[in-house]
C-alpha positions as CSV (number, residue, x, y, z in Angstrom):
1,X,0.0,0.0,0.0
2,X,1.3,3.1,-1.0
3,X,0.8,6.9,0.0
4,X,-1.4,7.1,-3.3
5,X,-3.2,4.2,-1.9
6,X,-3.7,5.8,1.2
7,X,-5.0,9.1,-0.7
8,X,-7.6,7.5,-2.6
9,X,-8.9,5.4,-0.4
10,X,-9.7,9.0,2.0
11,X,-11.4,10.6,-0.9
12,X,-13.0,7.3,-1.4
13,X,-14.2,7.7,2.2
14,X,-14.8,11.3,1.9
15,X,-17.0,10.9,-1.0
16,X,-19.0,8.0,1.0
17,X,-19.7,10.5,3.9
18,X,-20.6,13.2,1.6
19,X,-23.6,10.9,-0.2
20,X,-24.5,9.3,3.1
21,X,-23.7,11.4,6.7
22,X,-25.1,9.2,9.0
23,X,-22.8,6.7,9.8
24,X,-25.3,4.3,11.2
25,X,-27.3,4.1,7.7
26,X,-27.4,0.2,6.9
27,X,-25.3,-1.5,3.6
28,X,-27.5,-4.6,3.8
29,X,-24.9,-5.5,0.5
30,X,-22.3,-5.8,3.0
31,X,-23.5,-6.7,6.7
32,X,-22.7,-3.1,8.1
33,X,-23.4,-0.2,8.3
34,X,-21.6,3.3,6.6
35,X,-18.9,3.6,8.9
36,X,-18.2,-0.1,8.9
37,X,-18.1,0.4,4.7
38,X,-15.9,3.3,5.5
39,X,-13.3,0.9,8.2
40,X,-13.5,-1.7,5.5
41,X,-12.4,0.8,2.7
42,X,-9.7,1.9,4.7
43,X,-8.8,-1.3,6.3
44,X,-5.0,-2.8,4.7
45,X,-5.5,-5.1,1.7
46,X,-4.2,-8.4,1.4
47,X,-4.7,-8.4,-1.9
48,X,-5.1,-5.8,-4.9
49,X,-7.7,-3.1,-4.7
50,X,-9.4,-4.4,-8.1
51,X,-10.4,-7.5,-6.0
52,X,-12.9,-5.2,-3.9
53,X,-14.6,-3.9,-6.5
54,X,-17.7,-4.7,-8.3
């Protein structure tokens, strides 16, 4: 994980907070809530980033 990494995944996180404020709003998609999207987006990958999406 690089600096760059790092940056995106903020804006990423950002942009997620922006769209949704309340942290507590469920993500039935993924078993959490917002901020447990916004851990999981900032969490360190095992893998590459590409595996996460879609």
């Amino acid at each position: 994980m690089t600096g760059d990494d790092l940056r995106s995944a903020g804006v990423a996180v950002r942009d997620l907070f922006a769209r949704v404020p309340d942290g507590a709003a469920p993500v039935p998609t993924l078993g959490t809530d917002v901020v447990g999207v916004a851990a999981h987006i900032l969490a360190p990958s095992r893998g590459s980033a590409r595996a996460c999406e879609g």
